[in-house]
N, C-alpha and C positions, 0 to 999 in steps of 0.2 A: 616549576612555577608556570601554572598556566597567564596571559595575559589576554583578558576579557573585557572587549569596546564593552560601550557602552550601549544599551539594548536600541537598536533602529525604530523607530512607529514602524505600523502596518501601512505601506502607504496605499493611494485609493489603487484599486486594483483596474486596466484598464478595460476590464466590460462594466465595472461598474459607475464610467465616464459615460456611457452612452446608455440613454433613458431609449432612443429609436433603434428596433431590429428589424431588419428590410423582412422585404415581403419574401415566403419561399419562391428560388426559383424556378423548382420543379413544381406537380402537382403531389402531394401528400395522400400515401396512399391511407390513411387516418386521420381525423381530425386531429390537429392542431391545439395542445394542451394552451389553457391560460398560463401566463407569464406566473415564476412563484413569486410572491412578495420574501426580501432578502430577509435572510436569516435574522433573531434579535440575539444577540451577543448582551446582552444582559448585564453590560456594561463591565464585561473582561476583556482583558486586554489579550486578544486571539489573533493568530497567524496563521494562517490555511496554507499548508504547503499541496501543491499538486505534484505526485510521482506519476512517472509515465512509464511501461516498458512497452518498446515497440519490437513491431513483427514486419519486422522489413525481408524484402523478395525482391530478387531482379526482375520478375516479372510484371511488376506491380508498380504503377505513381502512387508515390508518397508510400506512407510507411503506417500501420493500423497500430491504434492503441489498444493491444491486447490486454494491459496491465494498467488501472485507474485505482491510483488509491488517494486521498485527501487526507494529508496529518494534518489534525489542528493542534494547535500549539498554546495551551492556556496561558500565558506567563505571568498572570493573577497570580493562580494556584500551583503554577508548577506540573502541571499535569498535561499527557495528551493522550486526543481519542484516536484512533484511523477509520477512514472506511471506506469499505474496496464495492467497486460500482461496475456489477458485470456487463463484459463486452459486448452482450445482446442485448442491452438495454435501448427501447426503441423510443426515444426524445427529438424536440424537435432544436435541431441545428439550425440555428440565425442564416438566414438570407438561402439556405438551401432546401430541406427538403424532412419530413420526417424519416429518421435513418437510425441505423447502431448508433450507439455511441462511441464505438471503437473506431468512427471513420471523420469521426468533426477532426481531427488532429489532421488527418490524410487529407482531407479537402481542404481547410483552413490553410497548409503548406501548396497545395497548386493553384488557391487562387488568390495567395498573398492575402491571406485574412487584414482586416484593419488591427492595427494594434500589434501585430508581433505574429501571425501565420498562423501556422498549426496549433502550438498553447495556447495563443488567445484568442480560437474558436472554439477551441475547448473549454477554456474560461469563458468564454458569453455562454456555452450550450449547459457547462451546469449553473453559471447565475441563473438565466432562463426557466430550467425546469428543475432546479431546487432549491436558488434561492442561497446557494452557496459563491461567496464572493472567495475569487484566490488570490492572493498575495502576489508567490512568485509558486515558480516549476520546475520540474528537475525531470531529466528523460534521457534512458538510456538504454541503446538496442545490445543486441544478445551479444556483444561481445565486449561490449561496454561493462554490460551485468557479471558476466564472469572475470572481468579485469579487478572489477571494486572486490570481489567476494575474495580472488587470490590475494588479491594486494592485502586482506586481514591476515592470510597465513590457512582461508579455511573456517567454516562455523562449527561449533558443536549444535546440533540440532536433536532434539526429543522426538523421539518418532510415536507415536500414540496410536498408529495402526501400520500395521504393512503394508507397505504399499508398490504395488506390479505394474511395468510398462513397459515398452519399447522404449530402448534409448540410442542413440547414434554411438556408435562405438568408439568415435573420438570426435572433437572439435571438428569444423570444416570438412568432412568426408558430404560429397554427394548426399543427398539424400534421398533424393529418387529411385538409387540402387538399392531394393532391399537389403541387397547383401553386406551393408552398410550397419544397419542396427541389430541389436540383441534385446531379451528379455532382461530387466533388471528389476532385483527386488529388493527394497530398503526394510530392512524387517524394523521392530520395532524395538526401540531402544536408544542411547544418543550416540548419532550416526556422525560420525566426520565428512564433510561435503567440500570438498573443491567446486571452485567455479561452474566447471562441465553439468558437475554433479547436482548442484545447486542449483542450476538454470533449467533440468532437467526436470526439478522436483517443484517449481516454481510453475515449468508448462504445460507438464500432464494432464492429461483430460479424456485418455481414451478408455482407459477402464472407472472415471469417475465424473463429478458433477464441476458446473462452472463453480458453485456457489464451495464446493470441499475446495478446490482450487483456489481460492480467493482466502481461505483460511489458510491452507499451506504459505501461501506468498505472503501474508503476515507475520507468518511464524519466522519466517527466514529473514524480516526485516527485524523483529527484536532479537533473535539468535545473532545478526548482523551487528545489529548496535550494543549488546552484550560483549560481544569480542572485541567490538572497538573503544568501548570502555576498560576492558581485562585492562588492553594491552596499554591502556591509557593517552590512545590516541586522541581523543577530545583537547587535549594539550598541542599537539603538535597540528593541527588543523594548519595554522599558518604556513607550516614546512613541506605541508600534504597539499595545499591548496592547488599549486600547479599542476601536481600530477594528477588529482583527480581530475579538473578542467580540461582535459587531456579526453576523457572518456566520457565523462558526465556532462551534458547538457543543462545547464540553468540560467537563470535570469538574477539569482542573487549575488552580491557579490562577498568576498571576504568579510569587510565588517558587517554583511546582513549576517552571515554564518555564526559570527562571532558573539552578535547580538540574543543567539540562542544558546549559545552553550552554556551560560549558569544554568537554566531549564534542566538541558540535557545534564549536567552536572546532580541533578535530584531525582532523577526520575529512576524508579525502578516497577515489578510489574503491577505493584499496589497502584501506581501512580500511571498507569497505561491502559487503557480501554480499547476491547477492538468490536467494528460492527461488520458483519458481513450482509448482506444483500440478498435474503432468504425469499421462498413461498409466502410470505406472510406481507411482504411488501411489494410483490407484483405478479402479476399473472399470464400467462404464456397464453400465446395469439400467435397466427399466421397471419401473414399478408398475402395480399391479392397476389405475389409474384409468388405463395406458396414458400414462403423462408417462416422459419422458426424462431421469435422471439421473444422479449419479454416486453409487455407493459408496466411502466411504475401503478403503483395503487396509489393516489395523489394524497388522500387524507394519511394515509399510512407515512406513505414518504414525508409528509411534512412532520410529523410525531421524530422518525428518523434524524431527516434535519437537526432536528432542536435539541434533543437526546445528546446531536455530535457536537453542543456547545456546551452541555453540563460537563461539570468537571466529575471523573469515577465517583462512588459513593464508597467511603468505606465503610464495611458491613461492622457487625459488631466484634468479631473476633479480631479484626484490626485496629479497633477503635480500642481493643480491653488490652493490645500487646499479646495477646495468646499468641503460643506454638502449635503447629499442630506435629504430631512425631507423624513419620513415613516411614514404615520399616518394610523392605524388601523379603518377605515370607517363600521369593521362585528361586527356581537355582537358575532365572537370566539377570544377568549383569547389565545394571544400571535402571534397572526399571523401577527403583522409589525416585532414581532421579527424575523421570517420564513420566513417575505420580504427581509430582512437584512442582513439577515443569504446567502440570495441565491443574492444578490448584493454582500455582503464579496468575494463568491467564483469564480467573476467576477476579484476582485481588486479592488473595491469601497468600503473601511474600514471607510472614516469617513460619520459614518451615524448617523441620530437624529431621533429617535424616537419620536415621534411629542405629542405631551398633555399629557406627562408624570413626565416632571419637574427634567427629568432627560437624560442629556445629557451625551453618554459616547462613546468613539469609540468602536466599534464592532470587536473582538479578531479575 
């Protein structure tokens, strides 16, 4: 028996207290986008969670958000979208400077942001330039991320391309020593990932792109929430509570958690939508100090926005109950599952695996 408060409101989020954003304190090496006007939630009842994963260095104040993703949370319809917001996105940070967006978290923490530091300059810098108000935030560095992924037991994950990189050969080894990493390749198929393994597959970037990246780190958020439904942890939240606060960073507390789990309780991948942060919505620019970035495209980006407040569409083979069969024709093992897997994150959930005598929908 699961035991589920009753759902919390959204409450006002604290950048979207303050109508005044100081002047930059630096000079911007680019104009200074206009402010976006705040999303219309179209009268659903929505909760924007902000995920964070940080890139913390002893070398370094404060700690870079490598990893931006925003779940909204429909609890109208039971449905949510994600959308992962790359690191090199060049926006302007309240009272500082136009800069990455991987570094409003990192400054917002050294100079005590108003409102809560690091998060909630992160939360004024996407109100600001999309217009996306956040709830609450959840943030957790590399060793936080592989504590949560062990503590499942492990993802099964669909692998849909192979994929090759250097990997540190164990947790905490040097990294400066090359003699430290090896090549490792996750071929394609559903691969078992440990934490290590997991965090590895999550920060890859040297044989591929920020924006393939940004779909990987999704992928392992619903292979993540897939396993913690298997095992039927959505139940035991309350018993997990402490130990996850242990590692996890947020601002919600138990009964906000709790306030979402009927949601979480319906959702499968008909009911999950993900947007990733492609060529179509910004355009790469150098600045004057010669770095490599992105610009959002502003009318695009607002299309974007809006897009992460509809609830999925289901197409018509969902709408009619169809199956569709997946029969595995190679001699590699598991690959209608990785057919399946990559029709799920379309919005075609009910799928049969064909000569297996086992019919089940696809989480």
């Amino acid at each position: 028996m699961i035991f589920v408060a009753q759902p919390t409101r959204p409450r006002p989020t604290v950048a979207g207290l303050f109508e005044d954003y100081p002047a930059p304190a630096e000079p911007p090496p680019t104009a200074i986008p206009t402010r976006m006007p705040m999303a219309n939630n179209m009268g659903y009842d929505i909760i924007n969670v902000l995920l964070m994963g940080l890139d913390t260095h002893p070398d370094r104040d404060g700690s870079r958000s490598d990893t931006i993703i925003v779940v909204s949370i429909n609890r109208t319809t039971a449905t949510v979208n994600m959308l992962s917001i790359p690191r090199d996105l060049f926006v302007y940070i309240p009272g500082w400077t136009m800069q990455r967006i991987n570094t409003a978290a990192s400054r917002g923490d050294i100079v005590e942001w108003r409102g809560g530091g690091g998060p909630a300059m992160l939360r004024d810098t996407l109100l600001y330039n999309f217009g996306i108000p956040i709830h609450f935030y959840a943030r957790v560095d590399f060793n936080g991320f592989r504590r949560l992924i062990d503590m499942v037991g492990g993802i099964e994950l669909p692998v849909d391309c192979t994929h090759q990189d250097w990997i540190l050969k164990e947790p905490g080894l040097d990294e400066e020593n090359e003699d430290n990493w090896a090549l490792f390749t996750l071929p394609i198929g559903v691969q078992h990932l440990d934490g290590h393994t997991a965090l590895w597959y999550a920060r890859s970037r040297r044989r591929t792109s920020d924006f393939d990246r940004s779909r990987r780190q999704q992928m392992i958020l619903r292979a993540l929430f897939n396993k913690a439904r298997s095992q039927d942890m959505l139940a035991q939240v309350p018993a997990l509570w402490n130990e996850i606060s242990q590692f996890v960073e947020t601002d919600m507390t138990l009964a906000d958690v709790l306030g979402i789990v009927p949601t979480a309780l319906q959702l499968d991948s008909s009911r999950i939508q993900s947007f990733v942060l492609n060529t179509w919505y910004v355009q790469e620019w150098t600045t004057p100090n010669n770095e490599a970035v992105l610009l959002p495209v502003p009318d695009r980006m607002e299309i974007m926005v809006q897009n992460l407040y509809l609830p999925p569409t289901q197409n018509q083979l969902v709408q009619e109950q169809a199956r569709i069969e997946v029969l595995n024709a190679t001699a590699n093992a598991d690959w209608d599952q990785v057919a399946a897997a990559r029709l799920a994150w379309e919005g075609l959930s009910r799928l049969r695996r064909a000569r297996t005598g086992n019919s089940s929908r696809i989480p």
